[in-house]
N, CA, C and O atoms as CSV, one atom per row, in Angstrom:
chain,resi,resn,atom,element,x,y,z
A,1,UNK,N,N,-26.544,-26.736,34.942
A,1,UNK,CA,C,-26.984,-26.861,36.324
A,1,UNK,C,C,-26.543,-28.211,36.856
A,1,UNK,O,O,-26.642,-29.241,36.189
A,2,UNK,N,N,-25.967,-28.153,38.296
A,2,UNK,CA,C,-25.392,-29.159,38.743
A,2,UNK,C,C,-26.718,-30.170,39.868
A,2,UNK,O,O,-27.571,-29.761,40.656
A,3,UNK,N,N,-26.271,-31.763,39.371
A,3,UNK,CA,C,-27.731,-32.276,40.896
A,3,UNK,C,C,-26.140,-32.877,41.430
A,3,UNK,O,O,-25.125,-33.439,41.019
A,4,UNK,N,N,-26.911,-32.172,42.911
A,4,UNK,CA,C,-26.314,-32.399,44.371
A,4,UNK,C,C,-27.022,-33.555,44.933
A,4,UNK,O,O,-28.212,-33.437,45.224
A,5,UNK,N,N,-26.150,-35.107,45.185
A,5,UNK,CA,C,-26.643,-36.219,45.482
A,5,UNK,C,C,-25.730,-36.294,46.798
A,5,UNK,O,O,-24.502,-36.305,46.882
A,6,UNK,N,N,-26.604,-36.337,47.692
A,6,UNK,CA,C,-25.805,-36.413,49.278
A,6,UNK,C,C,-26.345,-37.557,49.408
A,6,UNK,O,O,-27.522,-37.852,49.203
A,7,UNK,N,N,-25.097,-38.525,49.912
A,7,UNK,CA,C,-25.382,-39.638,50.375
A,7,UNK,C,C,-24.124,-40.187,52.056
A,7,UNK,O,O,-23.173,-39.563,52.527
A,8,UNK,N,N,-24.694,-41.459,52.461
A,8,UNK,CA,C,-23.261,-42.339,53.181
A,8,UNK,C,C,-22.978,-43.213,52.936
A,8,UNK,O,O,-23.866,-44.041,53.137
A,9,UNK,N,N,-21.935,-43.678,52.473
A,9,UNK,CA,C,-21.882,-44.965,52.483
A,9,UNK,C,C,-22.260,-46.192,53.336
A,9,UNK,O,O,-22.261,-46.026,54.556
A,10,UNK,N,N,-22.395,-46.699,53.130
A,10,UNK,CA,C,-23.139,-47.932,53.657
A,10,UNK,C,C,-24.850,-48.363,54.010
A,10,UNK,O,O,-25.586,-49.171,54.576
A,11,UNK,N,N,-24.781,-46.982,53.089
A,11,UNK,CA,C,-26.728,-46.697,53.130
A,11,UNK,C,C,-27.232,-47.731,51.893
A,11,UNK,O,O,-26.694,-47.898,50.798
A,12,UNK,N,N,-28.547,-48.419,52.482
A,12,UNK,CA,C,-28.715,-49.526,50.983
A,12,UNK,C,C,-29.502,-48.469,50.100
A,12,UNK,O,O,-29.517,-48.519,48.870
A,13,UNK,N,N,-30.084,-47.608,50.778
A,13,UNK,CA,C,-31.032,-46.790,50.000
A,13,UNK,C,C,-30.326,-45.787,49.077
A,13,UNK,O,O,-31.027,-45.354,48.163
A,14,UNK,N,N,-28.966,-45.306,49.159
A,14,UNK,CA,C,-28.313,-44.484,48.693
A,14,UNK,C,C,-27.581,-45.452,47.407
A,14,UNK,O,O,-27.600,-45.209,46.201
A,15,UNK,N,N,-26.971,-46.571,48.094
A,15,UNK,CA,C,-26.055,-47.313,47.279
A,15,UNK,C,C,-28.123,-47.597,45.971
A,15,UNK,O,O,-27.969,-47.190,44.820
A,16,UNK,N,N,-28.895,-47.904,46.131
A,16,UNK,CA,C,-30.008,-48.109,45.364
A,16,UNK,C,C,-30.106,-47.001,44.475
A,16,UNK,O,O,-30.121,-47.274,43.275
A,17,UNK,N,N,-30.181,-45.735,44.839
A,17,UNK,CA,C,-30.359,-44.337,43.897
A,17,UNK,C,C,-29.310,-44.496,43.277
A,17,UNK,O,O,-29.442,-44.390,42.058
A,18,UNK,N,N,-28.065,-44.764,43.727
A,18,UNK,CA,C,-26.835,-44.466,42.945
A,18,UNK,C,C,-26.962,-45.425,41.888
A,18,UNK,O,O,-26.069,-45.177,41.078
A,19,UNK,N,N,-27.578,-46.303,41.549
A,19,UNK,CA,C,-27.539,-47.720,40.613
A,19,UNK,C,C,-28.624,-47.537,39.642
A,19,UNK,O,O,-28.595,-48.000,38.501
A,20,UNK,N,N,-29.813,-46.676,40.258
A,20,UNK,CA,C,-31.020,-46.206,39.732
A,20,UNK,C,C,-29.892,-45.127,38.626
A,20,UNK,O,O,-29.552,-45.420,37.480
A,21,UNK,N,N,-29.706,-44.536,38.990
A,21,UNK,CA,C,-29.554,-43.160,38.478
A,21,UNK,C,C,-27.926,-43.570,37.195
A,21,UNK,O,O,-27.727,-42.909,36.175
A,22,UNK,N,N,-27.201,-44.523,37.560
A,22,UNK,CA,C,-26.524,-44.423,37.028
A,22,UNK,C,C,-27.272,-45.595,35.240
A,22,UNK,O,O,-26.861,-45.724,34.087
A,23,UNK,N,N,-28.366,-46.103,35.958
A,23,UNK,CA,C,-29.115,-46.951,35.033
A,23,UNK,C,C,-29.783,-46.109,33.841
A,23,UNK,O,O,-29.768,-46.306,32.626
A,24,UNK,N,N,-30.510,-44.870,34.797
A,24,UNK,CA,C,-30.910,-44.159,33.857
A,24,UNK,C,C,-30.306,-43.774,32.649
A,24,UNK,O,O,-30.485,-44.144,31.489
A,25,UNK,N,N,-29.115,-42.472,33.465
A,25,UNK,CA,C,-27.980,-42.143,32.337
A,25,UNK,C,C,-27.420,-43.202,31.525
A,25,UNK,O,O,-27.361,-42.780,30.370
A,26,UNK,N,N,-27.061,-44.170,31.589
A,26,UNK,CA,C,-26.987,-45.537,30.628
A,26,UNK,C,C,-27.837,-45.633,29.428
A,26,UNK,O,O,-27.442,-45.802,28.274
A,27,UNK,N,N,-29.194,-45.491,29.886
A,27,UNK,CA,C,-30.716,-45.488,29.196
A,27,UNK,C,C,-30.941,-44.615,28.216
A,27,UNK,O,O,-31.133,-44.923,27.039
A,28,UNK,N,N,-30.914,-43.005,28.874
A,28,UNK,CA,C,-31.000,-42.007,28.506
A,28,UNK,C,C,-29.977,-41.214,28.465
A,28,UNK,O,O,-29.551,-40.723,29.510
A,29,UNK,N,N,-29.219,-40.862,26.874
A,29,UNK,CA,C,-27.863,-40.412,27.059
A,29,UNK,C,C,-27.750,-39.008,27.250
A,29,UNK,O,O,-26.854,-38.352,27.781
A,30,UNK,N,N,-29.158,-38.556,26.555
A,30,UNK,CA,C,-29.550,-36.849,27.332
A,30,UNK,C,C,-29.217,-36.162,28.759
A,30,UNK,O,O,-29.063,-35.010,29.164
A,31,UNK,N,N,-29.181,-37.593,29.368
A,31,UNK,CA,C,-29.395,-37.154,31.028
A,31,UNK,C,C,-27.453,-36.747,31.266
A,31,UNK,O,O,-27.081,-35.985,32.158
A,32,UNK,N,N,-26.537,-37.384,30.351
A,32,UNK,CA,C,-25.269,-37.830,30.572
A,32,UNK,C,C,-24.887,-36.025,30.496
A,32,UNK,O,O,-23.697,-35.792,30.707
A,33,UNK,N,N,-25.619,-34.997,30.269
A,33,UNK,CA,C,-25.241,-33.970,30.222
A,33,UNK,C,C,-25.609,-33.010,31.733
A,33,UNK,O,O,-25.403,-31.797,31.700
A,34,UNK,N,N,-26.105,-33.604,32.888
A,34,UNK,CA,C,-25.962,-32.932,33.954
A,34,UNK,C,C,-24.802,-33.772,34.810
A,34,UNK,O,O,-24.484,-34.962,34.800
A,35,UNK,N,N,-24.147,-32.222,35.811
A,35,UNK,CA,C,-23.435,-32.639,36.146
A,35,UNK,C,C,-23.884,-33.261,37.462
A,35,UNK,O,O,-24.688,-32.510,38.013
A,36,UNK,N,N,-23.577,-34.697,38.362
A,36,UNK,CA,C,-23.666,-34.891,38.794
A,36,UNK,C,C,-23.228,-34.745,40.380
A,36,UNK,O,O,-23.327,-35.816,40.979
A,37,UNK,N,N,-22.967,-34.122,40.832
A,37,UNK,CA,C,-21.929,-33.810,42.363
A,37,UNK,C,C,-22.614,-35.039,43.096
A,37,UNK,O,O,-23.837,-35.166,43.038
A,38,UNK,N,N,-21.715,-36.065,43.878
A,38,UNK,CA,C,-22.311,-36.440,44.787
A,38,UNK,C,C,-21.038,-36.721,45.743
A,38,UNK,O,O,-19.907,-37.164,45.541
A,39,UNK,N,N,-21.938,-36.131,47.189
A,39,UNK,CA,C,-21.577,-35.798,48.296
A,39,UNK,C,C,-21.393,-36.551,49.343
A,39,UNK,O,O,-22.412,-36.765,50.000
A,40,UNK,N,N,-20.080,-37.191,49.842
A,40,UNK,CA,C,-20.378,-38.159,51.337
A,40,UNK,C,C,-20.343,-37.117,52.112
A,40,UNK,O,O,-19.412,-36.313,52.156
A,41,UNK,N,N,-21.824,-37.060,53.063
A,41,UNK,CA,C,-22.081,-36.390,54.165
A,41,UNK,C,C,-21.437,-36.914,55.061
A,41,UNK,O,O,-21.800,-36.462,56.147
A,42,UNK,N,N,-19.981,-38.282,55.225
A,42,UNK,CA,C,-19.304,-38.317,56.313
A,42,UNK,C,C,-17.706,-37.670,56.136
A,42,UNK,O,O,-16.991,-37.170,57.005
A,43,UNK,N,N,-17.479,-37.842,54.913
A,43,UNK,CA,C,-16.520,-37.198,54.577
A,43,UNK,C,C,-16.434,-35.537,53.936
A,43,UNK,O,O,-15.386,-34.917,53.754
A,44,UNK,N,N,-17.357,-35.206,53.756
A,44,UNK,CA,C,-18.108,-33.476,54.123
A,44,UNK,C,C,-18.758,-33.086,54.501
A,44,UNK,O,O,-19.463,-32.465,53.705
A,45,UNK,N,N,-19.211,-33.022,56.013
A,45,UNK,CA,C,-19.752,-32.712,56.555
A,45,UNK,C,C,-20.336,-30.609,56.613
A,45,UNK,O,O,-21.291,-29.935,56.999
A,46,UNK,N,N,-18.875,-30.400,55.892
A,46,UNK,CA,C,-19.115,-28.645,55.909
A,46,UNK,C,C,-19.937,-28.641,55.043
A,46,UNK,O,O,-20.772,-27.759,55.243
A,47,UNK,N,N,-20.208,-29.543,53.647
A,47,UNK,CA,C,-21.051,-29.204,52.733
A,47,UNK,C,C,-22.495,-29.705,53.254
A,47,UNK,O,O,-23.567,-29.128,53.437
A,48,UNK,N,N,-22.052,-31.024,53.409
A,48,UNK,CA,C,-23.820,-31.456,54.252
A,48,UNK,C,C,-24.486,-30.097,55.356
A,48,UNK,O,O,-25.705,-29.945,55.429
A,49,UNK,N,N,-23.948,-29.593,55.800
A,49,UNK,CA,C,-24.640,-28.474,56.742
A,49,UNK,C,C,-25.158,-27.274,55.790
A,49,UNK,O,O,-26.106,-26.529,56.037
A,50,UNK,N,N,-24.586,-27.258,55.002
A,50,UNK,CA,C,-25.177,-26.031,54.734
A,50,UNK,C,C,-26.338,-26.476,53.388
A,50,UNK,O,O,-26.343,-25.993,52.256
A,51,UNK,N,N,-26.994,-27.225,53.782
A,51,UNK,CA,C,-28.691,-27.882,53.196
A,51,UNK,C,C,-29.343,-28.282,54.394
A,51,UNK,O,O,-28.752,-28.653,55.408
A,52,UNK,N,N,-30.623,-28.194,54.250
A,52,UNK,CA,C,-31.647,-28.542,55.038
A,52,UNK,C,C,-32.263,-30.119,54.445
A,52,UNK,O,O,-33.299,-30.326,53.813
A,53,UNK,N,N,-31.392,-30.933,54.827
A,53,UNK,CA,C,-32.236,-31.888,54.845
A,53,UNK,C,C,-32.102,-33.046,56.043
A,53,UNK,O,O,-31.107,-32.775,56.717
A,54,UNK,N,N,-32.959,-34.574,56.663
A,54,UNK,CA,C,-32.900,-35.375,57.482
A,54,UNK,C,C,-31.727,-36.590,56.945
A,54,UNK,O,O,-30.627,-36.995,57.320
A,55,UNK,N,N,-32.777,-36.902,55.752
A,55,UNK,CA,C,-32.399,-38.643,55.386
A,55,UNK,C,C,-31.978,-38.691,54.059
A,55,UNK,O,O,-32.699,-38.420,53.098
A,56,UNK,N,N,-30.746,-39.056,54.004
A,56,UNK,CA,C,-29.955,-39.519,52.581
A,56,UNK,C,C,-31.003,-41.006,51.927
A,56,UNK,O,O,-31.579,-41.822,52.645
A,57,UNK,N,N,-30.990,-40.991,50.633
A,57,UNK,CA,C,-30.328,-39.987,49.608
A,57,UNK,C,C,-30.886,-38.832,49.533
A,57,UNK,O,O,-32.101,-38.908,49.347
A,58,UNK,N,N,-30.335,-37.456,49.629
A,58,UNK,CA,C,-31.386,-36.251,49.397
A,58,UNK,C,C,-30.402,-35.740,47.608
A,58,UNK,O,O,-29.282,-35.786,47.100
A,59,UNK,N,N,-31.731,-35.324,47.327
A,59,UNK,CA,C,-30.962,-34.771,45.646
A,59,UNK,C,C,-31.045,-32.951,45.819
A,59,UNK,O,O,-31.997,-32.479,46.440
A,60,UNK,N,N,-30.416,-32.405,45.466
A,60,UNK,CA,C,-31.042,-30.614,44.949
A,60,UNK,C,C,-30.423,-30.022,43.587
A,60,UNK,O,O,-29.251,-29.664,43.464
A,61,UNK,N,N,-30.932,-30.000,43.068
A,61,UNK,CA,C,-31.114,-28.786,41.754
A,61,UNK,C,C,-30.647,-27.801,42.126
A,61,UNK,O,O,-31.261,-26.958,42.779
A,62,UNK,N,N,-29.803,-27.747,41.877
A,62,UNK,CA,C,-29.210,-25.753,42.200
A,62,UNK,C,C,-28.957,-25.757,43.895
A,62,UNK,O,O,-28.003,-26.336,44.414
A,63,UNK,N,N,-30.014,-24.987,44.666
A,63,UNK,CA,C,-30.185,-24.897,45.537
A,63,UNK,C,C,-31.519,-25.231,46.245
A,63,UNK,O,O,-31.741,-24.741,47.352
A,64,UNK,N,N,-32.047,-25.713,45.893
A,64,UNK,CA,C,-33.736,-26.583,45.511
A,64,UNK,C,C,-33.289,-27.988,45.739
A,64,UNK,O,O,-32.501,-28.788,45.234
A,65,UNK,N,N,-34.420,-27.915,47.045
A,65,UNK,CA,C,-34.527,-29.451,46.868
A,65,UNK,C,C,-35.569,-30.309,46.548
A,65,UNK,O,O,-36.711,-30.317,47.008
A,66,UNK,N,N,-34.932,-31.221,45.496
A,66,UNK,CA,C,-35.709,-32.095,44.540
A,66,UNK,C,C,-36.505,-33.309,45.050
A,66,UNK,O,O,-37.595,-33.753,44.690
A,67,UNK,N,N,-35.555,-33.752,46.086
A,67,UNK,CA,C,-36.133,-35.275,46.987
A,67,UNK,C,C,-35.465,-35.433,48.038
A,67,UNK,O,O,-34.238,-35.334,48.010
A,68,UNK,N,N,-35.989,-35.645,48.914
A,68,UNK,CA,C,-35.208,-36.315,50.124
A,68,UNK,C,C,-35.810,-37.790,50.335
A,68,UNK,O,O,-36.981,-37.911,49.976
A,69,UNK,N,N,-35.178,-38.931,50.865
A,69,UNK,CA,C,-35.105,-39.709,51.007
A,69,UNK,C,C,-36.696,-40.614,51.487
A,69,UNK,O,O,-36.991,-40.258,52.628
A,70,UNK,N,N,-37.422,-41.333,51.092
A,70,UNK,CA,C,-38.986,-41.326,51.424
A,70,UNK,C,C,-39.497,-42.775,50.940
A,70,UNK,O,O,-39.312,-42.961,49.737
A,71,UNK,N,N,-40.012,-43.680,51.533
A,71,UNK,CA,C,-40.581,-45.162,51.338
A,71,UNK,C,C,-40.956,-45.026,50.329
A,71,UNK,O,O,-41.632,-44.014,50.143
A,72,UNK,N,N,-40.655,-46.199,48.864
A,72,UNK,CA,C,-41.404,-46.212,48.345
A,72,UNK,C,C,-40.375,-45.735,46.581
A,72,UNK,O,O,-40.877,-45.680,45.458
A,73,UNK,N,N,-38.744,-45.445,46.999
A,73,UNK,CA,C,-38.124,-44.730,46.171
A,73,UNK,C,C,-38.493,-45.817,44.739
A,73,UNK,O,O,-38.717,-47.028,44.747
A,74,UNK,N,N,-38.435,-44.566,43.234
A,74,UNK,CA,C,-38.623,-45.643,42.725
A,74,UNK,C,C,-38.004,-45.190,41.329
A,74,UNK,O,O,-37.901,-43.963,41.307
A,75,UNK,N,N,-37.632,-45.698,40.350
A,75,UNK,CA,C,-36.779,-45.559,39.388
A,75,UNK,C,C,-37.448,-44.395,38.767
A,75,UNK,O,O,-36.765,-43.375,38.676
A,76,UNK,N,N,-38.807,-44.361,38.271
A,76,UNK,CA,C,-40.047,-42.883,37.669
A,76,UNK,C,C,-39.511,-41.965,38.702
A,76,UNK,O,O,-39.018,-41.107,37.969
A,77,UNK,N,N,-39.277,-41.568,39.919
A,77,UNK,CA,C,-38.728,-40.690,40.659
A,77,UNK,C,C,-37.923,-40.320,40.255
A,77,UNK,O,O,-38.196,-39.147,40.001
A,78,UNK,N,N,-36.687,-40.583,39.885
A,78,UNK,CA,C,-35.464,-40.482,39.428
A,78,UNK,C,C,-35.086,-39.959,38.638
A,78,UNK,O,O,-34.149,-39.173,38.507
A,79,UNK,N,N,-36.151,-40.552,37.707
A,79,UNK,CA,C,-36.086,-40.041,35.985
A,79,UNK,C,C,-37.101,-38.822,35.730
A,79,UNK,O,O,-37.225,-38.309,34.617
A,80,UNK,N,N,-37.842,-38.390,36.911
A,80,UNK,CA,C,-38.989,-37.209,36.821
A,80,UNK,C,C,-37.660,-36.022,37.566
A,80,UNK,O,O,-37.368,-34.947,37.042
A,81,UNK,N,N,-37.146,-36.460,38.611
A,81,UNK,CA,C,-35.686,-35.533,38.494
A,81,UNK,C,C,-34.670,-34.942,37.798
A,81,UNK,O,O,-34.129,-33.876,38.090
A,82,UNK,N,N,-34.405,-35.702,36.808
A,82,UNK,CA,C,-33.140,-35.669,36.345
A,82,UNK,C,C,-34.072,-34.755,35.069
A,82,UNK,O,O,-33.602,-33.704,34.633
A,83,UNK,N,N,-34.954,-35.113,34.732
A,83,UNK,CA,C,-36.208,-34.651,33.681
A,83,UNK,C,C,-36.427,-33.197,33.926
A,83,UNK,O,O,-36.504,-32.415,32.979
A,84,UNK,N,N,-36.530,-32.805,35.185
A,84,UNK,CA,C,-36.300,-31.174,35.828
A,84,UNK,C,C,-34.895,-30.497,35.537
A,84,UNK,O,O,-34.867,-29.372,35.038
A,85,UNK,N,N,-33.684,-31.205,35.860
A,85,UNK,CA,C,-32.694,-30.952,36.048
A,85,UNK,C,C,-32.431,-30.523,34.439
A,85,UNK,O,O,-31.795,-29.523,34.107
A,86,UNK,N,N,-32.906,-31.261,33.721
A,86,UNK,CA,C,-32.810,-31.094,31.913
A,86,UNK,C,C,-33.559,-30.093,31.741
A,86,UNK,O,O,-33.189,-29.061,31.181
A,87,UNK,N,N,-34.521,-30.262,32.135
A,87,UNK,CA,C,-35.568,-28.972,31.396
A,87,UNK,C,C,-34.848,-27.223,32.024
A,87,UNK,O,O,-35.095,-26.115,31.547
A,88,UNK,N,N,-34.000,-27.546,33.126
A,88,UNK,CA,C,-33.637,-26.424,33.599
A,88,UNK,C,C,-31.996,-25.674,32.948
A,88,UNK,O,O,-31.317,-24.662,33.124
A,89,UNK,N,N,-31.974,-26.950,32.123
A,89,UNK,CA,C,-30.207,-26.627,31.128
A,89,UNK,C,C,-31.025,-25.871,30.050
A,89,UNK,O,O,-30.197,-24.996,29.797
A,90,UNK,N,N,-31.845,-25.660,29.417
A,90,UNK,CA,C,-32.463,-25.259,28.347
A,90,UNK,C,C,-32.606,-24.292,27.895
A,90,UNK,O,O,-33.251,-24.187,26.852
């Protein structure tokens, strides 16, 4: 199962998940087995439309969405994601 990470560049909150997440997989080499897609919603916009979400970073599982973007992001978020995303390769 693939996580879909839509982001833009020049977002601090996106460029933050992306550093989170790449910290994790570093951490946890279990995690190094999902595939990661991540998406510039300025440079694909055909793919950004066809999800329902507002505010990058948004993540989805399959076709499920896992998080959208929300005060407060925090590394346990991340890793309670990617923790779904595993339990769903199984």
């Amino acid at each position: 199962m693939e996580l879909k990470f839509f982001y833009m560049p020049g977002c601090p909150y996106c460029r933050r998940a992306s550093g989170v997440l790449a910290q994790l997989m570093q951490e946890h080499p279990q995690y190094k087995k999902i595939k990661v897609n991540q998406i510039d919603e300025t440079r694909h916009p055909e793919e950004a439309e066809k999800y329902d979400y507002y505010y990058v970073p948004t993540f989805y599982k399959g076709d499920e969405k896992v998080y959208e973007a929300a005060p407060g992001d925090t590394s346990e978020k991340m890793k309670e994601i990617l923790g779904q995303v595993l339990a769903g390769m199984e």
